[in-house]
HTML snippet that shows the backbone in 3Dmol.js (N, CA, C, O; Angstrom):
<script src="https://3Dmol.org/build/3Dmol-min.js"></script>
<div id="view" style="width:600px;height:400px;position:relative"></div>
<script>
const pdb = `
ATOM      1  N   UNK A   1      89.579  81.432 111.534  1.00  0.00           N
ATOM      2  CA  UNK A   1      89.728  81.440 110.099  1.00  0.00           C
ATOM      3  C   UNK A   1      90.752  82.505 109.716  1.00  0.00           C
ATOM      4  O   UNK A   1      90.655  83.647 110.165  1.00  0.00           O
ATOM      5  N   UNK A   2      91.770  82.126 108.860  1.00  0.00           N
ATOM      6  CA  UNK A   2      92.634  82.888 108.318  1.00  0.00           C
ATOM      7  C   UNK A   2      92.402  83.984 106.975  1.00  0.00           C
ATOM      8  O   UNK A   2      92.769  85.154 106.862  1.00  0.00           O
ATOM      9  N   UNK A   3      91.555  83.000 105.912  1.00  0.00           N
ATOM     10  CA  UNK A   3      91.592  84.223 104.672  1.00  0.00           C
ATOM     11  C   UNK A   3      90.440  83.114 104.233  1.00  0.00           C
ATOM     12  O   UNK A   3      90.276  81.935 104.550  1.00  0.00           O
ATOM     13  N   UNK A   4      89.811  83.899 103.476  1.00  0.00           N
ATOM     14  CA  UNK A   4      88.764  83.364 102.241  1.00  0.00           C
ATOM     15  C   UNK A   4      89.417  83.719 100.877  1.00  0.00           C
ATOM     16  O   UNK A   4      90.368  84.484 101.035  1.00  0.00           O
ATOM     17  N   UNK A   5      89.223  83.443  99.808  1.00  0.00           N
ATOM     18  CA  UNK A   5      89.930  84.026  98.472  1.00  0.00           C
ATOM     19  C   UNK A   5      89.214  82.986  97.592  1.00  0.00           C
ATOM     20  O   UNK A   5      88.846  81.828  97.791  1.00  0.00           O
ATOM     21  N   UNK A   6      89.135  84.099  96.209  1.00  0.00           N
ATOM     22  CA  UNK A   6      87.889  83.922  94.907  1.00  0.00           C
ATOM     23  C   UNK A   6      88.993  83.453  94.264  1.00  0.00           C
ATOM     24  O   UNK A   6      90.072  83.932  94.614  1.00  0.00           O
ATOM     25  N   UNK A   7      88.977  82.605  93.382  1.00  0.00           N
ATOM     26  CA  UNK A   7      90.366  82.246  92.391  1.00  0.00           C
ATOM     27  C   UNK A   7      89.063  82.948  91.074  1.00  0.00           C
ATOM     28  O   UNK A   7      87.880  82.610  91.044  1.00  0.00           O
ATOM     29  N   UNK A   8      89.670  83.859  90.206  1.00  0.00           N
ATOM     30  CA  UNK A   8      89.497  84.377  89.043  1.00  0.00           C
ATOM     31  C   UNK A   8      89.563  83.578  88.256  1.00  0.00           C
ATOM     32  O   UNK A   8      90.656  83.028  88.391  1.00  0.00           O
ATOM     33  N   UNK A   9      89.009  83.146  87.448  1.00  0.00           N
ATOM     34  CA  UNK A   9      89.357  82.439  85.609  1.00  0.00           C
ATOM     35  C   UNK A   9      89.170  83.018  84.494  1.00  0.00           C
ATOM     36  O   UNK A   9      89.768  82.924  83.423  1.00  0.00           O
ATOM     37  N   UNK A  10      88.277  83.639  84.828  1.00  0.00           N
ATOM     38  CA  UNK A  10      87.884  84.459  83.452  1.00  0.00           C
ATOM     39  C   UNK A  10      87.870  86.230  83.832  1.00  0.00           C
ATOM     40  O   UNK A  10      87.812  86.721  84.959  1.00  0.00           O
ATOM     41  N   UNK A  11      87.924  86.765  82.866  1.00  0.00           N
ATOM     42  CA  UNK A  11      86.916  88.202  82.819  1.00  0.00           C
ATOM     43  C   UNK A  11      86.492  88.721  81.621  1.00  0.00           C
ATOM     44  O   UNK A  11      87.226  89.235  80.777  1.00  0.00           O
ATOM     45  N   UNK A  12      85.403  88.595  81.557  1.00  0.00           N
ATOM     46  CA  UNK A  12      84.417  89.331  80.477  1.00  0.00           C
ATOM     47  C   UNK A  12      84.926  90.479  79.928  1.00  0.00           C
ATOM     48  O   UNK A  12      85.454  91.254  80.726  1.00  0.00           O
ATOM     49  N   UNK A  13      84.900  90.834  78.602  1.00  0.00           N
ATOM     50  CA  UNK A  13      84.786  92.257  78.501  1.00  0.00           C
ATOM     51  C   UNK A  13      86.238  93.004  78.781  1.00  0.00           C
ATOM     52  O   UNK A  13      86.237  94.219  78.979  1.00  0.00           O
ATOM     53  N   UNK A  14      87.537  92.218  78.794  1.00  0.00           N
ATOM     54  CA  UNK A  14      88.404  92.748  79.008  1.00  0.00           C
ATOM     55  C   UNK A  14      89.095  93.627  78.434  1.00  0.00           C
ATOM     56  O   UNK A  14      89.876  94.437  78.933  1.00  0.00           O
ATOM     57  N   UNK A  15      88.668  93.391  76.878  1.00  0.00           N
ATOM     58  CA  UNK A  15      89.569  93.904  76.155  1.00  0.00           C
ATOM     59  C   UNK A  15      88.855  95.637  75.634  1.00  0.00           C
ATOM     60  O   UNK A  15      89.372  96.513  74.940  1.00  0.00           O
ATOM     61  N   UNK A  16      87.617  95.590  76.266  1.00  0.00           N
ATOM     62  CA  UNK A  16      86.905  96.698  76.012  1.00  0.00           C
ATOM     63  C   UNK A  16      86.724  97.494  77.020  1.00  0.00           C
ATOM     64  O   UNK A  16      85.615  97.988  77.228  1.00  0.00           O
ATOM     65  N   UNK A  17      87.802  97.748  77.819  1.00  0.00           N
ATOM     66  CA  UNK A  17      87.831  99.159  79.384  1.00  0.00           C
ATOM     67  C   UNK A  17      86.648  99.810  79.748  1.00  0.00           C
ATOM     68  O   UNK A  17      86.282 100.007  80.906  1.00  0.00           O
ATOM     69  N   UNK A  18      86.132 100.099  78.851  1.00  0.00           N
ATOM     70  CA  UNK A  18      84.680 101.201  79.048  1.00  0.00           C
ATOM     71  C   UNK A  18      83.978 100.618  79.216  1.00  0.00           C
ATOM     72  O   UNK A  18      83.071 101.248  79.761  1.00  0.00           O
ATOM     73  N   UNK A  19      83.595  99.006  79.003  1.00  0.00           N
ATOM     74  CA  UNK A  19      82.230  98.273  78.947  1.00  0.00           C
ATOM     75  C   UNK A  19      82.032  97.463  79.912  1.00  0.00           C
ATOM     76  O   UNK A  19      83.047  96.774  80.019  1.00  0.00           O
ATOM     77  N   UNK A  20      81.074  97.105  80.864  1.00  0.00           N
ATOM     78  CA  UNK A  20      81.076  96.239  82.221  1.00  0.00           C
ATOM     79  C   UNK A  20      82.019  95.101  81.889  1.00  0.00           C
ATOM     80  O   UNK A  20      82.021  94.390  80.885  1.00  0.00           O
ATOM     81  N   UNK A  21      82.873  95.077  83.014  1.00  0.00           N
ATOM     82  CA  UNK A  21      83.504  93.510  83.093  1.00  0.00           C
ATOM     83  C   UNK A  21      82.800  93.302  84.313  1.00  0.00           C
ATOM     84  O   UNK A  21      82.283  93.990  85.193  1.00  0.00           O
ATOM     85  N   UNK A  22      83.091  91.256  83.851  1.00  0.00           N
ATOM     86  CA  UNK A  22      82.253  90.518  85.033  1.00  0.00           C
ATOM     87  C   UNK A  22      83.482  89.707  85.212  1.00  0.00           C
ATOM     88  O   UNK A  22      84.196  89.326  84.285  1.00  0.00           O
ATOM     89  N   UNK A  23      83.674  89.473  86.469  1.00  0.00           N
ATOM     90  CA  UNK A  23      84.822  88.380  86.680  1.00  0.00           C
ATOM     91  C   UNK A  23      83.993  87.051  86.982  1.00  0.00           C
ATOM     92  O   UNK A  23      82.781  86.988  87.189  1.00  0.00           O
ATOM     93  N   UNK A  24      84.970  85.937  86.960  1.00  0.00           N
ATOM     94  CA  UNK A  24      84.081  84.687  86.479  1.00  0.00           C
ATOM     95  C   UNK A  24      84.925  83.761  87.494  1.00  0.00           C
ATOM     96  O   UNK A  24      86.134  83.954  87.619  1.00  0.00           O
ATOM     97  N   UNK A  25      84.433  83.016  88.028  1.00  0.00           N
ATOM     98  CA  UNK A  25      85.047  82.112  89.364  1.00  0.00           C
ATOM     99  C   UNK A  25      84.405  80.582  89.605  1.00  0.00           C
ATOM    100  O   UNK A  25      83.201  80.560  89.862  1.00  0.00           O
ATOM    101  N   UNK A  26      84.968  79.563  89.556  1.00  0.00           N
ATOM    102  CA  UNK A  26      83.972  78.481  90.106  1.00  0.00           C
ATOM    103  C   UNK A  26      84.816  77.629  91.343  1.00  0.00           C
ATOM    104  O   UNK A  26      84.732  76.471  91.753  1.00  0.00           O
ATOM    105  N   UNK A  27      85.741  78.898  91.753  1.00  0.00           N
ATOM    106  CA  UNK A  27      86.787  77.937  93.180  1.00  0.00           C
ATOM    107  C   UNK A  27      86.712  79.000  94.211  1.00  0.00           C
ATOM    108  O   UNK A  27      86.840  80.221  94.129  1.00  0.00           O
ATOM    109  N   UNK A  28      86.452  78.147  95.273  1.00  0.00           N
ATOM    110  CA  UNK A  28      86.819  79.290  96.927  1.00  0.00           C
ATOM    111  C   UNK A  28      87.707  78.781  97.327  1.00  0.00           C
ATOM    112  O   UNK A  28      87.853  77.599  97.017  1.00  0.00           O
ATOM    113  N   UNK A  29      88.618  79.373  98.116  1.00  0.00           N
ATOM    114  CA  UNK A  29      89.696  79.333  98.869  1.00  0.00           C
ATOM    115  C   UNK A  29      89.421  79.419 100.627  1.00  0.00           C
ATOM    116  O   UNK A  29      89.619  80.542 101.092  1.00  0.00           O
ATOM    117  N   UNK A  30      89.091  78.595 101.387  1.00  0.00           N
ATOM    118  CA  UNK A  30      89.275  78.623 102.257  1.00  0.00           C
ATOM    119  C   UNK A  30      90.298  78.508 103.281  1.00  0.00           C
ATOM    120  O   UNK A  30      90.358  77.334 103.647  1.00  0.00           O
ATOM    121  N   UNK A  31      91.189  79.305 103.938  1.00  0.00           N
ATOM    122  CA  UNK A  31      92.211  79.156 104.986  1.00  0.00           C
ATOM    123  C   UNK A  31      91.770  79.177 106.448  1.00  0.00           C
ATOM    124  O   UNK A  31      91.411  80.243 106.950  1.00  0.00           O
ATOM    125  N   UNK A  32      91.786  77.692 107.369  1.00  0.00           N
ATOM    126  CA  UNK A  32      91.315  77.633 108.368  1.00  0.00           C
ATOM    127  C   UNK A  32      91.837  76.503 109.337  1.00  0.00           C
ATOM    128  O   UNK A  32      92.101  75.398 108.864  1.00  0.00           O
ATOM    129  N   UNK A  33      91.983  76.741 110.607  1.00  0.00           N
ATOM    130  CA  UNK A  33      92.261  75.655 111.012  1.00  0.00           C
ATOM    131  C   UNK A  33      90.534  74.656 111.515  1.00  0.00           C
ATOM    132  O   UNK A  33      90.736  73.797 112.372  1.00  0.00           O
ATOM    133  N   UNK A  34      89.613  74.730 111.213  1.00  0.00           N
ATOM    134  CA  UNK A  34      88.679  73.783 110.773  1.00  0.00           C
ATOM    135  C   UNK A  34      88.898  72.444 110.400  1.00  0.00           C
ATOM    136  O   UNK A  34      89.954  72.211 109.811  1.00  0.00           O
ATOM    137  N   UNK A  35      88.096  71.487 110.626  1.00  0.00           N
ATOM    138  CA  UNK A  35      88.543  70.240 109.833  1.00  0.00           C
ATOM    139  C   UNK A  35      87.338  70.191 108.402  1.00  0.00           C
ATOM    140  O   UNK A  35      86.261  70.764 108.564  1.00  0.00           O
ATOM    141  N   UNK A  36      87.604  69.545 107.183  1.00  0.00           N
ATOM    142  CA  UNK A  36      86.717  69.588 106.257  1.00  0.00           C
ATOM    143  C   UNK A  36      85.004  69.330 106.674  1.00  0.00           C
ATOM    144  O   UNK A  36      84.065  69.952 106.179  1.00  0.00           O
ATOM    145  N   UNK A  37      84.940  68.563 107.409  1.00  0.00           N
ATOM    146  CA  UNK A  37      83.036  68.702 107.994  1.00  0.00           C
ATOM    147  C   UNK A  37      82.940  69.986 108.185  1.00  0.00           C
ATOM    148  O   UNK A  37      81.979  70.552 107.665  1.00  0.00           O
ATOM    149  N   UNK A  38      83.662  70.576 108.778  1.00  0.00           N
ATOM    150  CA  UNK A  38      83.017  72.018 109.432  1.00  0.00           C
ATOM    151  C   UNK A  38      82.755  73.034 107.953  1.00  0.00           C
ATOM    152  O   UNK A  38      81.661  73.413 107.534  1.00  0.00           O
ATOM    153  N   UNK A  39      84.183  73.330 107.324  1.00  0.00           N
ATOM    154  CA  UNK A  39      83.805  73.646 106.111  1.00  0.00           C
ATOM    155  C   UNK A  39      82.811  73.326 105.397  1.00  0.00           C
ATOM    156  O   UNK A  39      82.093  74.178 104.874  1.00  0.00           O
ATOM    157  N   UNK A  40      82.609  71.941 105.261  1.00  0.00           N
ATOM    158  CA  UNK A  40      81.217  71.742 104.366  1.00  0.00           C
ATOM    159  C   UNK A  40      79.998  72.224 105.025  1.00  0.00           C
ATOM    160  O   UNK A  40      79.188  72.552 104.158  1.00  0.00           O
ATOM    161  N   UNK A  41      79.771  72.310 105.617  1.00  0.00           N
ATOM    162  CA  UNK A  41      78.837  72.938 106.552  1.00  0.00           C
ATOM    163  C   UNK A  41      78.379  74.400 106.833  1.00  0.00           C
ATOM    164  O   UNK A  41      77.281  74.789 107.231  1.00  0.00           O
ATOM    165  N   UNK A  42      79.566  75.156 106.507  1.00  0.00           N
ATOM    166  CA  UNK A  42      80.111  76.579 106.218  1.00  0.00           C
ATOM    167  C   UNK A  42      79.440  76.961 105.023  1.00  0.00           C
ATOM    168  O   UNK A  42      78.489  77.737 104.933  1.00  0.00           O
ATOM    169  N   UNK A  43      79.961  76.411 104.210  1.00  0.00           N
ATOM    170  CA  UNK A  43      79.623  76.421 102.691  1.00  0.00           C
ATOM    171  C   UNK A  43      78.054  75.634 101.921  1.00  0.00           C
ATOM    172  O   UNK A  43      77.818  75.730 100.717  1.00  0.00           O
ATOM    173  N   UNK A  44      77.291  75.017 102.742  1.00  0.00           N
ATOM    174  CA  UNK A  44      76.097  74.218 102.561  1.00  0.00           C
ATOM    175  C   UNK A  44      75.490  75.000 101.311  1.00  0.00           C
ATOM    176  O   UNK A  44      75.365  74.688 100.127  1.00  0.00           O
ATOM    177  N   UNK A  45      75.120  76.288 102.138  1.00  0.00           N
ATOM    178  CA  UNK A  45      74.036  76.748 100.744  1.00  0.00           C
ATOM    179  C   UNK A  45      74.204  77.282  99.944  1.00  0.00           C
ATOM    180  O   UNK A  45      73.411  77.962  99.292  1.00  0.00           O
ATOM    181  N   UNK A  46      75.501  77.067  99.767  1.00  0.00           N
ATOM    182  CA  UNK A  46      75.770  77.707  98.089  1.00  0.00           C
ATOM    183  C   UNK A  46      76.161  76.687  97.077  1.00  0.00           C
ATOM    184  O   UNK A  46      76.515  76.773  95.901  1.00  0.00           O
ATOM    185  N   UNK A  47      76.008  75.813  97.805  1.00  0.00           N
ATOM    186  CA  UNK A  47      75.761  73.963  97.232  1.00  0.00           C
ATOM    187  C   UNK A  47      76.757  73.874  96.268  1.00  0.00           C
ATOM    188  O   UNK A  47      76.578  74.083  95.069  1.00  0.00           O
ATOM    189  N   UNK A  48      78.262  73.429  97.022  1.00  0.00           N
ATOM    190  CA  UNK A  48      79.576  73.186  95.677  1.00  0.00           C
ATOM    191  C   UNK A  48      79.383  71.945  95.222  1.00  0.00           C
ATOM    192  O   UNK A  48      78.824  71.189  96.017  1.00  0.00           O
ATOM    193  N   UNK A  49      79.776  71.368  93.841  1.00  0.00           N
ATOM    194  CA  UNK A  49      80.144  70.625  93.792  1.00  0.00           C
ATOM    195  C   UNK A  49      81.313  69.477  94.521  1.00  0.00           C
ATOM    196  O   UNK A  49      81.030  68.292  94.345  1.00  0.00           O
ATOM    197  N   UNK A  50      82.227  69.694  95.091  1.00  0.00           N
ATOM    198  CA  UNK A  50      82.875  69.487  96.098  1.00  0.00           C
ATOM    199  C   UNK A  50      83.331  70.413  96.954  1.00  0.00           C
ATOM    200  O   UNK A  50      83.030  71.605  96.895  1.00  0.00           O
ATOM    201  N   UNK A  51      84.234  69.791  97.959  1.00  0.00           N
ATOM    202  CA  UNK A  51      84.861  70.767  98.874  1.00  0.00           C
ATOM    203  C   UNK A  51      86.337  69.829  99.444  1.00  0.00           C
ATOM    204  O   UNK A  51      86.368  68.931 100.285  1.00  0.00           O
ATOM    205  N   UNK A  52      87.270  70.314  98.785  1.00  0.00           N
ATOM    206  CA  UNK A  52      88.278  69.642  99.070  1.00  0.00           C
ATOM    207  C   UNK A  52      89.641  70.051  99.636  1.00  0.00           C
ATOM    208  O   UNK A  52      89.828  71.268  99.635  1.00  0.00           O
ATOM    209  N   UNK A  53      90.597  69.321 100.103  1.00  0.00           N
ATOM    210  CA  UNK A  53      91.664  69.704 100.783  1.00  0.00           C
ATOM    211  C   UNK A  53      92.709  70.667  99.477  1.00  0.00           C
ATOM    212  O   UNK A  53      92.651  70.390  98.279  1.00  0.00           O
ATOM    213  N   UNK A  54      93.370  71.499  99.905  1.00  0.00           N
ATOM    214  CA  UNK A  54      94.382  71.677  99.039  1.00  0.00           C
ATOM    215  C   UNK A  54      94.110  72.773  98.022  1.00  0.00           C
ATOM    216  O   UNK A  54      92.969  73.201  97.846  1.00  0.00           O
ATOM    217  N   UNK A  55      95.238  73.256  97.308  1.00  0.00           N
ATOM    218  CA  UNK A  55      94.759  74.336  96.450  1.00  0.00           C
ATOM    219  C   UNK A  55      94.605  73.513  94.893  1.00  0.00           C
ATOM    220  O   UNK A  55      95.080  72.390  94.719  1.00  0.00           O
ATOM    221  N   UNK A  56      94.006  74.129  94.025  1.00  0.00           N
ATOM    222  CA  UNK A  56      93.837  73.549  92.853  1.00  0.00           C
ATOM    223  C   UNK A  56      95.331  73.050  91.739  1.00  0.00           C
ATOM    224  O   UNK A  56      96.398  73.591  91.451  1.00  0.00           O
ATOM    225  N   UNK A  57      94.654  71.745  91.376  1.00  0.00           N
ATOM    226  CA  UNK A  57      96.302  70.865  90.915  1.00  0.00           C
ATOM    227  C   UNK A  57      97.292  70.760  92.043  1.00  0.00           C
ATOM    228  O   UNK A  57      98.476  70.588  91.754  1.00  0.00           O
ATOM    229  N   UNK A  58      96.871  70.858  93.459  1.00  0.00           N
ATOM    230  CA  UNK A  58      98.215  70.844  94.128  1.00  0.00           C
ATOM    231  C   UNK A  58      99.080  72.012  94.088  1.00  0.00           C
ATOM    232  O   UNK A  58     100.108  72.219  94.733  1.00  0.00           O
ATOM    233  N   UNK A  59      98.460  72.788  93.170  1.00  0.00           N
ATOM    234  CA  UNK A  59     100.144  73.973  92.835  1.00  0.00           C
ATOM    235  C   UNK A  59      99.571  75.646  93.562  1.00  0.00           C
ATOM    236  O   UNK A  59      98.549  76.274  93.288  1.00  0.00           O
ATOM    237  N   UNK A  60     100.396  75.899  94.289  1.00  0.00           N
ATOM    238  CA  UNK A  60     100.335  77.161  95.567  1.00  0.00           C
ATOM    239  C   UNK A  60     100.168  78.379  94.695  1.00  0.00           C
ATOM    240  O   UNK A  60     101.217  78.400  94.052  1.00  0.00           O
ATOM    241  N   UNK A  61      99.636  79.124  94.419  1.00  0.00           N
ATOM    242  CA  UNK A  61      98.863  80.483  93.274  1.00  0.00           C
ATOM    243  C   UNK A  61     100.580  81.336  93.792  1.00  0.00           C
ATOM    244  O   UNK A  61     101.325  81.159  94.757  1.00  0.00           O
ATOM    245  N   UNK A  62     100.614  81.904  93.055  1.00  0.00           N
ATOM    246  CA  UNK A  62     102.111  82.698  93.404  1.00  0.00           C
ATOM    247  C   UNK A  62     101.584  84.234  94.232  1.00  0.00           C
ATOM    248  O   UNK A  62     102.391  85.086  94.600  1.00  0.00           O
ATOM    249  N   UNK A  63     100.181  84.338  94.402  1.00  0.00           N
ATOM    250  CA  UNK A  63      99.909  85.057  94.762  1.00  0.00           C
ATOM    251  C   UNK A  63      98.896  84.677  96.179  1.00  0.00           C
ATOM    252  O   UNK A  63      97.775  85.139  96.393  1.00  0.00           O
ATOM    253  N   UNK A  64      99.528  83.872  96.893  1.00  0.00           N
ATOM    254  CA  UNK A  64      98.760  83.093  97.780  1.00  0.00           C
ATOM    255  C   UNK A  64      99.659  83.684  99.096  1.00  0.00           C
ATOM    256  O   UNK A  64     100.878  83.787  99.235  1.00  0.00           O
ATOM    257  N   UNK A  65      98.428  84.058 100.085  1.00  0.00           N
ATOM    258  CA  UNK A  65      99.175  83.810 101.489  1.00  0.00           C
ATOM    259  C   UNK A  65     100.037  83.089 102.044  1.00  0.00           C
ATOM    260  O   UNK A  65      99.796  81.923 101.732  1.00  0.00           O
ATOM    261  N   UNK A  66     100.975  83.159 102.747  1.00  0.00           N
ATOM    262  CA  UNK A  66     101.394  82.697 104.046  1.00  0.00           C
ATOM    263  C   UNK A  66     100.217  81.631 104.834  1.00  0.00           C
ATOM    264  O   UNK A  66      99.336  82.214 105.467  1.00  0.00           O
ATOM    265  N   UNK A  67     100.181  80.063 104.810  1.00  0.00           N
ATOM    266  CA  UNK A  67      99.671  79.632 105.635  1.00  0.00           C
ATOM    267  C   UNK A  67     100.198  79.850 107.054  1.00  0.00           C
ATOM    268  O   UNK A  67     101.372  79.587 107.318  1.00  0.00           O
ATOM    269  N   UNK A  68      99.070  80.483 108.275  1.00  0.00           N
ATOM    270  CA  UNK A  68      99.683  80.288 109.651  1.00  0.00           C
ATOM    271  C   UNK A  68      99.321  78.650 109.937  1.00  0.00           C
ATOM    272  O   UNK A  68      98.357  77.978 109.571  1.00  0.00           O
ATOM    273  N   UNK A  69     100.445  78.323 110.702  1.00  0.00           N
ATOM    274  CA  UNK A  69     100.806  77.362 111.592  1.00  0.00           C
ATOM    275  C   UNK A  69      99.272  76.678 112.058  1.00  0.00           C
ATOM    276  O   UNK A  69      98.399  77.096 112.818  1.00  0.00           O
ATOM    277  N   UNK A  70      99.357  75.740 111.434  1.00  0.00           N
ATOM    278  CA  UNK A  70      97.920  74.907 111.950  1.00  0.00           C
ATOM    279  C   UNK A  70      96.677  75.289 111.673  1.00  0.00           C
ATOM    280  O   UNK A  70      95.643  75.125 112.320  1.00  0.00           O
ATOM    281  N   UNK A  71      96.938  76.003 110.286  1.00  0.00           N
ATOM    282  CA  UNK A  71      95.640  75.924 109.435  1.00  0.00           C
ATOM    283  C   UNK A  71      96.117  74.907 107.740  1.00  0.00           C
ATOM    284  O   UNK A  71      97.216  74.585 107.288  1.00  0.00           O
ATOM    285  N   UNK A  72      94.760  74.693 107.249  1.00  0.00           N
ATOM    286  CA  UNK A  72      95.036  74.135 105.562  1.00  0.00           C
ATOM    287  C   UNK A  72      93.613  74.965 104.760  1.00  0.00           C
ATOM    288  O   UNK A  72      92.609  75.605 105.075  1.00  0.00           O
ATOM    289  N   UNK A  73      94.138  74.584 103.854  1.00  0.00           N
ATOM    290  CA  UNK A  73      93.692  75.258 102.942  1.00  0.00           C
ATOM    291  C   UNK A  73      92.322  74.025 102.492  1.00  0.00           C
ATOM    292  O   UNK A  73      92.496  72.822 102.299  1.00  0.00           O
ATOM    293  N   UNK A  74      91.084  74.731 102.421  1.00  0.00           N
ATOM    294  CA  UNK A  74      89.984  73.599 101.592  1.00  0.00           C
ATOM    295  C   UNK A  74      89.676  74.707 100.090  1.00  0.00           C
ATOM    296  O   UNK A  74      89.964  75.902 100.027  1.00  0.00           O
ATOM    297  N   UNK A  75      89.169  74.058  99.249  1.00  0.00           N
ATOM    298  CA  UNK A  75      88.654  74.820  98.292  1.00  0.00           C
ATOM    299  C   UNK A  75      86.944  73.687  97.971  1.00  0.00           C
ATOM    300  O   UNK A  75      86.852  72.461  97.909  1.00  0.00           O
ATOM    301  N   UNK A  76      86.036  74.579  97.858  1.00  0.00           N
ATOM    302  CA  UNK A  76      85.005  74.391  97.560  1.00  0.00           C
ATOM    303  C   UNK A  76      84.800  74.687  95.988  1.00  0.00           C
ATOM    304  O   UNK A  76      85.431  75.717  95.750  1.00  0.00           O
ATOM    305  N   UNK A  77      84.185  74.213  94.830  1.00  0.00           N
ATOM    306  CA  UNK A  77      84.213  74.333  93.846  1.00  0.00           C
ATOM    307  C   UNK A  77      82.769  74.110  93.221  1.00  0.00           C
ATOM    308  O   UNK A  77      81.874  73.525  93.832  1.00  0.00           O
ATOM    309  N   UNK A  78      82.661  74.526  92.205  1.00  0.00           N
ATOM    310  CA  UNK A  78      81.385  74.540  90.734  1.00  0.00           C
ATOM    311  C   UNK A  78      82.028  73.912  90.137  1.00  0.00           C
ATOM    312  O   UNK A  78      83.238  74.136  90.135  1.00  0.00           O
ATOM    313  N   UNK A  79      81.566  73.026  89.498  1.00  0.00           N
ATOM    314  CA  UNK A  79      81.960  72.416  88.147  1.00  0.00           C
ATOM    315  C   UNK A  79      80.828  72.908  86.757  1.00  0.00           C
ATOM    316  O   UNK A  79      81.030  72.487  85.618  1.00  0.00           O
TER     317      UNK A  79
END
`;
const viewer = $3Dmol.createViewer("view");
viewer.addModel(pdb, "pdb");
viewer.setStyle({}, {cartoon: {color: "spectrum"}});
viewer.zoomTo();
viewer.render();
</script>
């Protein structure tokens, strides 16, 4: 396995510095050379709504790793 990564959507409380922020997420990033069974399997008990190939919309986060050579990317998700 190459990288795991939380995709952010939200954060609570941002605009108020002093007061708890909560960051808010319903996508994982998995980088692996795995095939998707294994991933789902990985991921079982935290029960996603799916678990799919690719990063979200197709479009690469500008802040995304370097895939190595003969891994892909799955993302597991909440809806």
């Amino acid at each position: 396995m190459q990288d795991v990564l939380v995709e952010i959507t939200d954060i609570d409380n941002l605009e108020v510095p002093d007061d708890d922020m909560w960051a808010f997420s319903d996508r994982v990033y998995i980088i692996t050379s795995a095939n998707l069974e294994e991933v789902e399997r990985w991921v079982e008990e935290l029960i996603p709504d799916e678990v799919e190939e690719g990063w979200s919309y197709g479009k690469l986060p500008e802040s995304a790793p370097q895939i190595s050579e003969g891994n892909k990317v799955y993302a597991a998700w909440w809806d």
